[in-house]
N, C-alpha and C positions, 0 to 999 in steps of 0.2 A: 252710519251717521258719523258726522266730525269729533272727533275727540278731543273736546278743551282741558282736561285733568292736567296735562303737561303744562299748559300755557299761565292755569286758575291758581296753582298750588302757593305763589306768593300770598302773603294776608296783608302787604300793602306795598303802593309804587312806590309813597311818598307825597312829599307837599306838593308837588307837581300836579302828579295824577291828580289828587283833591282836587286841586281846581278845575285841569281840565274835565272829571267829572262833575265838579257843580255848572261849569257850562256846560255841558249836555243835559244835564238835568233839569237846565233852564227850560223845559218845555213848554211850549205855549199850548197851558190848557186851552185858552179863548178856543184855540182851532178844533181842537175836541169837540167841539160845540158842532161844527159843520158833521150833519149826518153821514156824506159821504165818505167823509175822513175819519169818520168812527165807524165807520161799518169796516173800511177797508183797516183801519188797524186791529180790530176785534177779530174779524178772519185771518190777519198776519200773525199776530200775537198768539191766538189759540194755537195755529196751525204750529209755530215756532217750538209752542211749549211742549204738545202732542209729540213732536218728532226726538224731545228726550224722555218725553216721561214713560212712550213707550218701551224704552229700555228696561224699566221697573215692572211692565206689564199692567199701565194704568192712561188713564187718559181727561180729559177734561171736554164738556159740552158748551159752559156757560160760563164764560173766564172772571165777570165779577162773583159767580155766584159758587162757583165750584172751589175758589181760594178761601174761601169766606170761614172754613174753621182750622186754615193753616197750614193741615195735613199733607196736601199736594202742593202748596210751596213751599214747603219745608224737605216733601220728596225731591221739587222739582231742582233744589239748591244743591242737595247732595249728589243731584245724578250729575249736572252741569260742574260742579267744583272738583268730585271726587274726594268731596271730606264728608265727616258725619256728625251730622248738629248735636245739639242737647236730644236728650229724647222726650219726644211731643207728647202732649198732656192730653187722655182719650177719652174725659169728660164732655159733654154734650152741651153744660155751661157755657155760658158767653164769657165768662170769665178766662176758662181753657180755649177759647179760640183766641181770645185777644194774649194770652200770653205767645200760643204757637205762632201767630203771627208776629209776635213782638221779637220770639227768638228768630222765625226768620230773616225781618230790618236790622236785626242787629247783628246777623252773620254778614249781611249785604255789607253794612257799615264797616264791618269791622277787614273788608277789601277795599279799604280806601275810598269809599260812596258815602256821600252827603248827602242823606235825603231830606230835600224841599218841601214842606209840607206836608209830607203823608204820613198818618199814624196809622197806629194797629186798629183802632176805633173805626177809622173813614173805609177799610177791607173790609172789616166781618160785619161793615153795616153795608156792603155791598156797591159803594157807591165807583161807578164805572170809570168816570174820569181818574178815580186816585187810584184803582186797578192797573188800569192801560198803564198809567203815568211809571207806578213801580214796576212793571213788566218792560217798559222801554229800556228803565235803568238797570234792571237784569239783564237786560240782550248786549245792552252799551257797555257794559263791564265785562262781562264772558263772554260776545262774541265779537265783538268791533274794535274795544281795548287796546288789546295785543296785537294788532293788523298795525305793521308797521311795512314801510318802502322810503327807501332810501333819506332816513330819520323825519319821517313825519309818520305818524300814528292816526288811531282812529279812524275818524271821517275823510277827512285827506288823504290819509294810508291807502282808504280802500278806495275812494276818488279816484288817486295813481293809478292805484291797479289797475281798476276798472279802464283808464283809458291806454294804458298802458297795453292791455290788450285786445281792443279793440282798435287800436291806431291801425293796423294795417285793412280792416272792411270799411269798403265804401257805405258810404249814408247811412254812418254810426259816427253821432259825435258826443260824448261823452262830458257834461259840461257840469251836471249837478245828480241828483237821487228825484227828482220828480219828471220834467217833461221831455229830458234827455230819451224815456225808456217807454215812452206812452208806445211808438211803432212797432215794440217789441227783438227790433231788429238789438240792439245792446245784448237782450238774454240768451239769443241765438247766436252772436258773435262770442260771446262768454265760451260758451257749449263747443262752437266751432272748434272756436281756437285750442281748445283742450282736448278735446274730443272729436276729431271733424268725419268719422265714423259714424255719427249719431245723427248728424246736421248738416241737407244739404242745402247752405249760406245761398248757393246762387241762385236758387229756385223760389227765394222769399220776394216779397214786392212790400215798397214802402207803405203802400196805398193800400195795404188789406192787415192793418195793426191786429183784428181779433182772433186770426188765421196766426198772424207772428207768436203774438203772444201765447197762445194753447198750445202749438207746436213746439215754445220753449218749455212751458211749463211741464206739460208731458211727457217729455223726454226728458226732464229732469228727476221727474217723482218715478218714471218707469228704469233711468238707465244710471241716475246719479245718487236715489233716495234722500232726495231735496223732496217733503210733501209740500203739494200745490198749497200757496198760502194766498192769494192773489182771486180775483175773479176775473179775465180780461174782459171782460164787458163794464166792469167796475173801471177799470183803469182810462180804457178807452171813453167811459162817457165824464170823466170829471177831468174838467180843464186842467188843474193842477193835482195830480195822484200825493198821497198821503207821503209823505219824506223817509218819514220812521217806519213805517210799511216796505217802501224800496228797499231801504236799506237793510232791513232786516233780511230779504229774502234775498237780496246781491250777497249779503255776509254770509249768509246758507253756501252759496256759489264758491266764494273765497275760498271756505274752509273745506271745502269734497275738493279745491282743487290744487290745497294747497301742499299734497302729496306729489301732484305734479311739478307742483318748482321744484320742490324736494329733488325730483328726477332730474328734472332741466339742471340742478344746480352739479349733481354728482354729475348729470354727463361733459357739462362744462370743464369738471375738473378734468374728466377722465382725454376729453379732447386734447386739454393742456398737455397732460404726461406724456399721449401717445404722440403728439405733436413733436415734441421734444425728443422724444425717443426714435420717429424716424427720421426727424434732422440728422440726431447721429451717427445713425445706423448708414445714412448717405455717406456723412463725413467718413465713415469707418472704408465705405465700398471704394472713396475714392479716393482716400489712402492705400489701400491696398494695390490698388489698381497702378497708382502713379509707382508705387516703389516696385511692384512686379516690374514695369516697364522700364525702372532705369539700374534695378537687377541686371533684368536680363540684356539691358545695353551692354555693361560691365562687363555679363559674360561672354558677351559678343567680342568685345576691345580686348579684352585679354589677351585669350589664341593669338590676337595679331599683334598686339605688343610682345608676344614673348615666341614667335615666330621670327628664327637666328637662321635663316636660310641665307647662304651665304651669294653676294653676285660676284660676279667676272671681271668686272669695268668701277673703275671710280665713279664714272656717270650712273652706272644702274644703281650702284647705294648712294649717290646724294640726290637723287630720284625719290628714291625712299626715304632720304632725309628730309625731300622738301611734302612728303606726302603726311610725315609726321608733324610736319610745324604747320599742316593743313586741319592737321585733327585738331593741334593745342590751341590754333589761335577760331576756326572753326566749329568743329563738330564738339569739344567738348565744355565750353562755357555755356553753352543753353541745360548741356548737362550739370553745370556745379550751381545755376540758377536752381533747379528742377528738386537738386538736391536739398540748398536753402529751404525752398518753398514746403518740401516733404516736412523739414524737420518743425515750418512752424503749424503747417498742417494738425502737426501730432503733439504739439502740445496746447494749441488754439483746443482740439477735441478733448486733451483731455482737461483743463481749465472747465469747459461745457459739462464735460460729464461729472468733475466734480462740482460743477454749480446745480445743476439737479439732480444732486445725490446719486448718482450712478456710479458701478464699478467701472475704476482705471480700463481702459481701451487695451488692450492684447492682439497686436497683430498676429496673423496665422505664421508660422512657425519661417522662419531663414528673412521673415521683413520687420523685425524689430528697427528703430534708428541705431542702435549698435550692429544690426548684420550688416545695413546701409553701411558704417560709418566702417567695418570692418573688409566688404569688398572695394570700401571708396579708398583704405588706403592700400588694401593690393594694387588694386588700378594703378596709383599714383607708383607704388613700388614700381611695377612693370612698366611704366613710363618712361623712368630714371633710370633703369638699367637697357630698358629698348634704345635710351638716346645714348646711354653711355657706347652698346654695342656697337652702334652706327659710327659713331665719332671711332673708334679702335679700327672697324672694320676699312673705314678710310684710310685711315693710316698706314692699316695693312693693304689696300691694294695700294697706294702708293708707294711704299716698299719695293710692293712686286713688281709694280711697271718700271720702277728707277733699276733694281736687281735684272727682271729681263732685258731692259736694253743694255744696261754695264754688260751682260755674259752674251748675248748675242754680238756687241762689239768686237770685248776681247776674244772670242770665235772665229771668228772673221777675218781679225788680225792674226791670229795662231794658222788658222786655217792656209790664211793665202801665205806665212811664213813656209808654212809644210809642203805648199804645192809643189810637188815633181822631187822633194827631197829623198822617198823611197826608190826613181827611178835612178837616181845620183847616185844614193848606196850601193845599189846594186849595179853599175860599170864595173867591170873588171879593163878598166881601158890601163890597167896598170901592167898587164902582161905583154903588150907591147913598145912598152915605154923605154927609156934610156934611163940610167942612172937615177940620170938627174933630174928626169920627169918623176923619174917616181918619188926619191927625194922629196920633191916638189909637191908630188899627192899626197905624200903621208903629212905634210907640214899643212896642207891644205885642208886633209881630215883632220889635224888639232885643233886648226880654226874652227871648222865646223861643230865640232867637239866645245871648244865655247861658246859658241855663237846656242847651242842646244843645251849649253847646260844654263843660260843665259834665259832662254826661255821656260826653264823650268817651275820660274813663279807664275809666269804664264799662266800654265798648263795646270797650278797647282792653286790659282785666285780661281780657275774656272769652275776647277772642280768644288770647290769652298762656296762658289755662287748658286751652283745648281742644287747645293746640299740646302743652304739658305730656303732657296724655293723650294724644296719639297718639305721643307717645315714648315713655313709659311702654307702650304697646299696653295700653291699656284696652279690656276687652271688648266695648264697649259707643259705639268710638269712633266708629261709623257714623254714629249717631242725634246724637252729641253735635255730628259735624261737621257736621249737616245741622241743630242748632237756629243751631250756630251761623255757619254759611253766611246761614240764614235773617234774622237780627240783623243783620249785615256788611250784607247786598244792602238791608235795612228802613234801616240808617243810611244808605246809598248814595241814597237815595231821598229820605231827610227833607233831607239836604243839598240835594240838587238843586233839591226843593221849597220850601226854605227861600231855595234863591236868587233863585228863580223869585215867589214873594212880594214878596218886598225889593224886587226892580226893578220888580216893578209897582206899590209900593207909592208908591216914590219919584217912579214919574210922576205920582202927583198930590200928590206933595208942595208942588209952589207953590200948592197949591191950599189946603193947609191951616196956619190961623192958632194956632191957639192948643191947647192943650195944656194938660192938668192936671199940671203939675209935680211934685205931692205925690204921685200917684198912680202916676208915671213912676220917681220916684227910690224910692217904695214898692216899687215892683217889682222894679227893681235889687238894692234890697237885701234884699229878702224871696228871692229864687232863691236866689242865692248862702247865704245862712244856713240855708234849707229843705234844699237838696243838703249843706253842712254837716251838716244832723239825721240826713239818710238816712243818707249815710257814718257817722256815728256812731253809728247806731243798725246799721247794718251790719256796723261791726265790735265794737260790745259784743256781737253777735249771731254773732261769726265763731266755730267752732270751732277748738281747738287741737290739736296736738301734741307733746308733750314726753318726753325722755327723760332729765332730769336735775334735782335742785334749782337747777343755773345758769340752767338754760332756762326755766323756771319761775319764777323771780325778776325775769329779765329782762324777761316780762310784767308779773309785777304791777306794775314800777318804770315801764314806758312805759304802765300804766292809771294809775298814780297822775299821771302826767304830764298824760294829760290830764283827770283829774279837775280838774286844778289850771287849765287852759284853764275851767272851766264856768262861773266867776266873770265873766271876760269875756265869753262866750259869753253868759249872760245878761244884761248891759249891751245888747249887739246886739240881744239879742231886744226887750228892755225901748225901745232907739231904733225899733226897726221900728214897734212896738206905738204908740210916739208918734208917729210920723209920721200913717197911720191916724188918730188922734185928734187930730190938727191939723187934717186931712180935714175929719172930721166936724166939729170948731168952726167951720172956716171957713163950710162948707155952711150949719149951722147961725145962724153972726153974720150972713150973708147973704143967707138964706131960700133958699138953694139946696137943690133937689129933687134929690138923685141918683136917676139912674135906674138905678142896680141892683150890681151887684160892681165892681171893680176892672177899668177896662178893658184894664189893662197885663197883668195876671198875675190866673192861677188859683187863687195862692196866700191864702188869707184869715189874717186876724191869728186865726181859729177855729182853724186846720189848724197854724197853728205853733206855737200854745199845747199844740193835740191832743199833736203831736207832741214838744214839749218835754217834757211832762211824759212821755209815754211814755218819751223816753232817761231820763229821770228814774228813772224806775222800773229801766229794765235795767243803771242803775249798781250798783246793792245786788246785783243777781243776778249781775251780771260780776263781783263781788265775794267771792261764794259759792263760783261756782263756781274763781276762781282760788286762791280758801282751801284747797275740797276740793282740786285738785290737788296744791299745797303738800303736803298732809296726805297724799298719796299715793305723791307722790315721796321722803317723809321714810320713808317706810314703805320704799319700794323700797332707800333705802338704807342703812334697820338689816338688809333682806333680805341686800344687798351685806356687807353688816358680819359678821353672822352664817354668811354661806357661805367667806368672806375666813378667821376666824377656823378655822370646821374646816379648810379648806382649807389652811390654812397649818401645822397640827399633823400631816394625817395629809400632807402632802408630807413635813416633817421624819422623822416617823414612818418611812417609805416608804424616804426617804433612808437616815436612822440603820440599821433593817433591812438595807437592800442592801451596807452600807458590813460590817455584822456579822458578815451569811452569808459576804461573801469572807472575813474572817479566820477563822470557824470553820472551811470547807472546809481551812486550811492549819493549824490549830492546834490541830485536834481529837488527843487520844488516847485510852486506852485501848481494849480489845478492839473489832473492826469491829462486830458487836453493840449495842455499847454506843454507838458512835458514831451507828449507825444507829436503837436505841432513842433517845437524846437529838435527833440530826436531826428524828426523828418529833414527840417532843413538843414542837421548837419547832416546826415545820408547826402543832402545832396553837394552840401559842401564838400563832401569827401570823393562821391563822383564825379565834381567836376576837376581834380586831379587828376582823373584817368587821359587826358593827354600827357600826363608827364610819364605814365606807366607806357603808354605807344612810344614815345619818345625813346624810351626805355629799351622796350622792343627792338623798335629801327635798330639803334645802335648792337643788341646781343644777333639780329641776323646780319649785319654787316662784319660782325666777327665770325660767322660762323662761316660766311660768305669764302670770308680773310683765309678761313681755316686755322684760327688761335683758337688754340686749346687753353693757354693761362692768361693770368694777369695778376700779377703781383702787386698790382694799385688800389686793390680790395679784396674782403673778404668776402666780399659779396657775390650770390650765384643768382642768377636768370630763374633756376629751380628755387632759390631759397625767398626770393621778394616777391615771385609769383604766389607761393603758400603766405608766402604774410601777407598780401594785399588781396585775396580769398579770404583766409581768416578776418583780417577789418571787417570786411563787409558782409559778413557771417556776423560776427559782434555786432555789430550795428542792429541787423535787423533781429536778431533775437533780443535785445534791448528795446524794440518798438514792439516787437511779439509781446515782452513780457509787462509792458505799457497796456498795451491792447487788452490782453491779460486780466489786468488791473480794472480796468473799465467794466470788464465783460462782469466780473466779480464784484465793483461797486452796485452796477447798474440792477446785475440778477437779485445779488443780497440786499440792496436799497440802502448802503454802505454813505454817511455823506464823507462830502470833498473833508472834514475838518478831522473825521473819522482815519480815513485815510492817513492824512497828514502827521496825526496822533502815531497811528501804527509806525510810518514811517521813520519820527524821530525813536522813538521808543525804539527801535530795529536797527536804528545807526546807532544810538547810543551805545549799545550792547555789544555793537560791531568791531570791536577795538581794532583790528587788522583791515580792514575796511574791506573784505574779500567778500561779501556779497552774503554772507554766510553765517550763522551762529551755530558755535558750536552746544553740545551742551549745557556745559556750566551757564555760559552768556548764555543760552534759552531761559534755563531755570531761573537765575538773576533776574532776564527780564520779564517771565512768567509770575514771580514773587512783588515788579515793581509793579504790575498790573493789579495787585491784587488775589493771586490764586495762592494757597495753602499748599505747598510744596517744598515748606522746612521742616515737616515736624517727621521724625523719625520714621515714622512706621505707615502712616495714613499719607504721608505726604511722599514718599517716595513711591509707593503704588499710585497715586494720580498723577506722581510726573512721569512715571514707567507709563502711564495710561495714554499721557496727551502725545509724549515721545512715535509711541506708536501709531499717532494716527496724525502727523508731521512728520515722521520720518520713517517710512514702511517698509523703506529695503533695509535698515540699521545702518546707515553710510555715519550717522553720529553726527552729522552737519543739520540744521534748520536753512530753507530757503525762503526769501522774502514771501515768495508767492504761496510755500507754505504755510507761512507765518498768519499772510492775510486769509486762505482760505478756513485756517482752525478758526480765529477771530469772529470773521464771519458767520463758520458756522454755532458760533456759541454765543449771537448776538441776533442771528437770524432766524426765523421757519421757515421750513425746506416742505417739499413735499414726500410723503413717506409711501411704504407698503402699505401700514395699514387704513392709513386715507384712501389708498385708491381701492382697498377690501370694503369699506366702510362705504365708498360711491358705488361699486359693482351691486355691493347689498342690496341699496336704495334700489337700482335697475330692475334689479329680480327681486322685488316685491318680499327681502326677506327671505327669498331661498337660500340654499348652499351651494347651488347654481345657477347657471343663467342660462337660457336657450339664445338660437341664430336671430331668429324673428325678434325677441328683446331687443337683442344689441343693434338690430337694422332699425327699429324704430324709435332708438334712442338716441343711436350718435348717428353722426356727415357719413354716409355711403362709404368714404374710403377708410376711415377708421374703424369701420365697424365692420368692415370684410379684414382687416389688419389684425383685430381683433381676434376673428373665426380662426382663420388660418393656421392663427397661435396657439389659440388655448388649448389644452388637451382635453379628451373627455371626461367629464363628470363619473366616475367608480363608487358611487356612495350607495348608501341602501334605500334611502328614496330618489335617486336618481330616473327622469323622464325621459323618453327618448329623444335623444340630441341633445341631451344636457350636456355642456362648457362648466369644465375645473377654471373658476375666473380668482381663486382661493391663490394656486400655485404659479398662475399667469403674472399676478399681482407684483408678489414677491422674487420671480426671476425679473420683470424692468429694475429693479433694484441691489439685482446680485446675491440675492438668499437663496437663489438656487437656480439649477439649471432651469430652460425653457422647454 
């Protein structure tokens, strides 16, 4: 049966209650008068009283007759209150009943009941009406009283209820305690709805009420130990059923089932937790998952960011140059989004976990936001030295290609100098000579002799070039080492041969007289000025390299230099020219017949003139082309000028931004709302800058395009305004996260806007650096201006060592705003705990120390309650059932007191 001892033990409501008990007590005897309505409360009343008394092992037949010397309403009071009256007087006198009776009205009275009327006299003389009448006011006080729903009590209370659960069965309408329940179908929806194991609802018919009603009653005295109080034939035949009768035996109802709410209430809570608990558990999976995924991008990008395989061609690494400004401006921004969003992911989760008291989130081991934050800036490392590499490796095949065509050149020219000069060497055409041809040969090998020592730089720039390239590792330096091995061993040779001439030339030098002088000193100086031409026409012929207006200047000033030589230069040629033509006077004054060229030198006054006028000509073109250069490098740097210029606005830019958002983050007010509507609209204020950042761009690939590597118009790099303009927008939105934050924190802890606002200034106040942050001392300050005990030496430095720790849990020795508000919070707020959800599992299992499968499926939603199974470990106790659930240990791992 129902136990009222919890509910009875007060000895009064108050002046309230009074009243409301003198209205009820208001009963209308008049209706007592109708037989039907005393019969039916005489059966309710008995029945009501029977169902506590036999607790005591006692019972009553004749309710005015059986009270009548006080005895058993004096039992009936201690059973129903759970207290122990005076002890009753066991005389047979009428005197001793009229006292026992008087101490029982006075125990009633003395719970707040005003009784109307009735004395101890009007019981032990038996009279019925003033029976019933105190036996209502007994039921209305201990059983109907305390029935409260949603702050109305009593008759209403139980009113609610009653339709409360019946709302959801058809033709049940629950409107009052009389002709609402004549159909029976009300006490069978009662049953159902609690019980629907007992009561099959569908198979009742409106139209056969004495069948409804026996069928509820029955099942109530057999499966709920409610004893039938009711007759349905009684109910059924009186137009309007007795009030106080219904209600007594609906209160019977309430209270068997009001172990039931009990349940419904714990499993409601328990929904809540597990609710909460797999949201996060999501949040956690999809953390995990996102950072696995841009983990293992990183580790993907790496390898080929730091992949120094070198190419052949200037084209195949600006190929690879442009496949990296494919990654920077493509593939990796959806990545530094990805990244953003992770880190507000992770602190959104853990804001959640600390708003329903949960332990901090711990990623699985290498995806913390610091392993994130520590591959993000490898990555960025290997980025910077991947583009550095590229940009050098340019440089360096351009080297090579300008180095191989210089040494393929001067080759060429060396080469075709040397052609047939070992077949030369080696004539002996001097053994049949005359005198004076040989004379003639040996003055001809001196020539030669400078004309070869002449090319000795030649021979000695080539060798210097090929050395270059194979420092450089030029692709190609196999071929290049073997032309020029081949030149080296060809010079090695012409010397030998050359000395090898000389001395046999000189053996017959006593032999020879005379000697054409004009022709000897023609040679002399025709070599020397011819190798002059070549050299000059060499290097008006050389190509350049430049990377600046200085470098560039510096040529045209060493061409004009030797433009300024060609004055003289032509005097030389102009003396050669006469020499020659002394020649031929002389020949001619003296009827000498030359026999053919010059016998000293190959050189003719034809070939020098050839020649002269050709450098001639590639003056105007060395002139051209060092113009266009000029005109190029002017270009490159109004490019420099123009990238300097954005450059230098959106750093400031960038700057001023970053310098803004900190003081906004500390000097924002008004509603979180509103902070966070304005946060929003500068985010967008700031991204509609980003044409100025493309802008930005265009110009650093039209530099890169250029191939400038400096700029002296800024300090600013393409790498250093890309990280500040990442960083802004990183600031930003972790300033809306910790907005958001804020919200998530008022709304769970029921925190208001003025609450807030309070925290707020209290948190700038204290802030003296305005860095976001308190440190100690300012905590403790503002801790002491809140009102907390945190100066006195000994008590007080162990509660600020206390609250430190649970605001600042790595010991970084800084307090954070969103610290600040979650301590607050929680020391203004109720949280839900371990042992609240120990305390709901309880209720579940009926007071075990475990719970079974079949419990938890009949109590909570299908998917929390297999969430449930799945978790809990098994019950190891010494009354342990089979398939008993440890719900003890379950409880306390949602909360971090121990493993799961």
């Amino acid at each position: 049966m129902v136990d009222y001892h919890a509910s009875n033990n007060q000895t009064s409501a108050g002046a309230g209650v009074q009243v409301h008990m003198e209205q009820e007590n208001e009963w209308d005897r008049d209706l007592l008068l109708d037989p039907a309505w005393e019969k039916q409360q005489r059966k309710t009343f008995t029945a009501w009283c029977n169902s506590h008394l036999r607790k005591s092992g006692t019972q009553i037949e004749n309710i005015e007759e059986d009270f009548r010397d006080g005895l058993k309403l004096m039992l009936l009071l201690e059973t129903i209150s759970g207290e122990r009256l005076a002890k009753p007087e066991r005389g047979k006198m009428r005197v001793h009943k009229i006292n026992n009776v008087n101490k029982a009205l006075d125990f009633i009275a003395s719970k707040g009941v005003k009784l109307v009327s009735i004395g101890a006299e009007e019981i032990v003389d038996g009279n019925a009406k003033m029976t019933l009448g105190m036996i209502w006011t007994i039921i209305l006080r201990f059983a109907i009283q305390d029935i409260s729903v949603e702050e109305t009590s009593a008759k209403e209370g139980l009113l609610l209820w009653c339709q409360r659960k019946t709302a959801p069965y058809k033709n049940v309408n629950v409107q009052n305690f009389h002709i609402s329940w004549k159909d029976g179908l009300a006490f069978n929806a009662l049953i159902h709805r609690h019980r629907p194991d007992l009561i099959d609802y569908d198979s009742l018919r409106k139209d056969d009420p004495v069948t409804n009603l026996n069928n509820a009653f029955e099942v109530a005295e057999k499966h709920l130990d409610i004893p039938k109080m009711l007759d349905a034939e009684d109910i059924v035949n009186t137009a309007r059923p007795d009030e106080k009768a219904i209600m007594t035996y609906v209160s019977s109802f309430y209270h068997a089932f009001s172990g039931a709410q009990k349940a419904e209430t714990a499993a409601n809570r328990i929904c809540k937790v597990l609710a909460v608990n797999q949201e996060n558990e999501q949040m956690m999976e999809d953390y995990e998952k996102l950072a696995s995924e841009l983990l293992e991008w990183i580790r993907r990008t790496i390898p080929w960011l730091e992949n120094r395989t070198q190419e052949k061609t200037v084209n195949d690494m600006q190929a690879k140059q442009e496949d990296f400004r494919d990654y920077r401006c493509v593939h990796k921004p959806p990545k530094v989004q990805e990244k953003c969003q992770l880190e507000i992911s992770f602190n959104t989760l853990q804001t959640k976990l600390r708003l329903s008291n949960r332990p901090a989130f711990m990623p699985s081991e290498g995806r913390m936001v610091s392993d994130i934050n520590g591959a993000w800036h490898t990555l960025e490392g290997a980025e910077k030295g991947y583009e550095e590499w590229i940009l050098s490796e340019i440089r360096r095949l351009e080297r090579l290609e300008h180095l191989a065509e210089k040494f393929h050149q001067k080759a060429a020219i060396h080469e075709s100098w040397t052609d047939g000069k070992e077949t030369m060497l080696n004539q002996k055409d001097y053994e049949t000579c005359t005198l004076s041809e040989v004379k003639a040969l040996l003055r001809k090998h001196e020539a030669f002799e400078s004309d070869l020592a002449a090319h000795q730089d030649r021979v000695e720039q080539i060798a210097a070039i090929a050395q270059e390239l194979n420092e450089l590792d030029y692709y190609e330096s196999a071929s290049v080492n073997a032309r020029c091995q081949k030149i080296c061993d060809q010079w090695d040779s012409l010397g030998a041969l050359t000395h090898s001439r000389k001395a046999s030339l000189e053996r017959t030098e006593k032999q020879l007289e005379s000697i054409d002088e004009l022709y000897l000193e023609y040679a002399k100086r025709a070599a020397p000025f011819n190798n002059w031409m070549e050299g000059a026409m060499e290097d008006l012929q050389d190509m350049f390299i430049v990377h600046n207006i200085e470098e560039i200047q510096g040529l045209i000033t060493a061409h004009e230099q030797f433009k300024s030589t060609l004055p003289e230069a032509n005097k030389e040629r102009e003396a050669i020219q006469a020499i020659q033509a002394e020649v031929q006077k002389i020949a001619q004054s003296n009827g000498i017949k030359l026999s053919g060229a010059n016998p000293y030198t190959t050189i003719t006054p034809q070939s020098i003139d050839s020649k002269w006028e050709k450098a001639m000509d590639m003056v105007p073109q060395r002139d051209n082309a060092l113009q266009s250069e000029l005109n190029k490098q002017n270009n490159n740097d109004s490019l420099r000028a123009k990238f300097a210029t954005q450059a230098n606005t959106v750093g400031a830019y960038i700057q001023a931004k970053m310098e803004e958002i900190g003081r906004i983050s500390i000097e924002m007010n008004g509603t979180l709302e509103d902070q966070l509507t304005n946060l929003r609209e500068y985010q967008k204020n700031i991204l509609s800058y980003m044409p100025e950042i493309n802008t930005l761009e265009g110009f650093h690939q039209l530099i890169q395009e250029a191939l400038i590597f400096d700029n002296q118009y800024t300090s600013y790099t393409m790498e250093h305004l890309r990280v500040g303009w990442e960083q802004l927008l990183t600031t930003i939105a972790r300033t809306i996260n910790e907005v958001e934050n804020q919200i998530l924190t008022r709304d769970a802890k029921g925190i208001s806007q003025e609450q807030l606002q309070e925290y707020r200034a209290s948190f700038n106040h204290f802030d003296k650096d305005h860095s976001g942050a308190l440190m100690a001392e300012e905590f403790k300050a503002c801790l002491i201006s809140l009102g907390y005990d945190v100066e006195n030496d000994k008590t007080g430095d162990t509660e600020f060592t206390r609250i430190m720790s649970i605001v600042d849990p790595n010991g970084s020795g800084a307090v954070t705003f969103q610290a600040f508000i979650d301590f607050m919070s929680r020391e203004t707020t109720d949280t839900d705990s371990a042992d609240q959800v120990i305390s709901s599992f309880k209720i579940l299992a009926a007071d075990k120390a475990y719970i079974t499968a079949d419990e938890l499926r009949r109590e909570l939603p299908p998917d929390q309650a297999e969430y449930c199974i799945a978790r809990m470990a098994p019950y190891t106790g010494p009354d342990a059932a089979p398939g008993a659930l440890d719900y003890m240990s379950f409880s306390t791992a949602l909360y971090g007191e121990s493993d799961l």
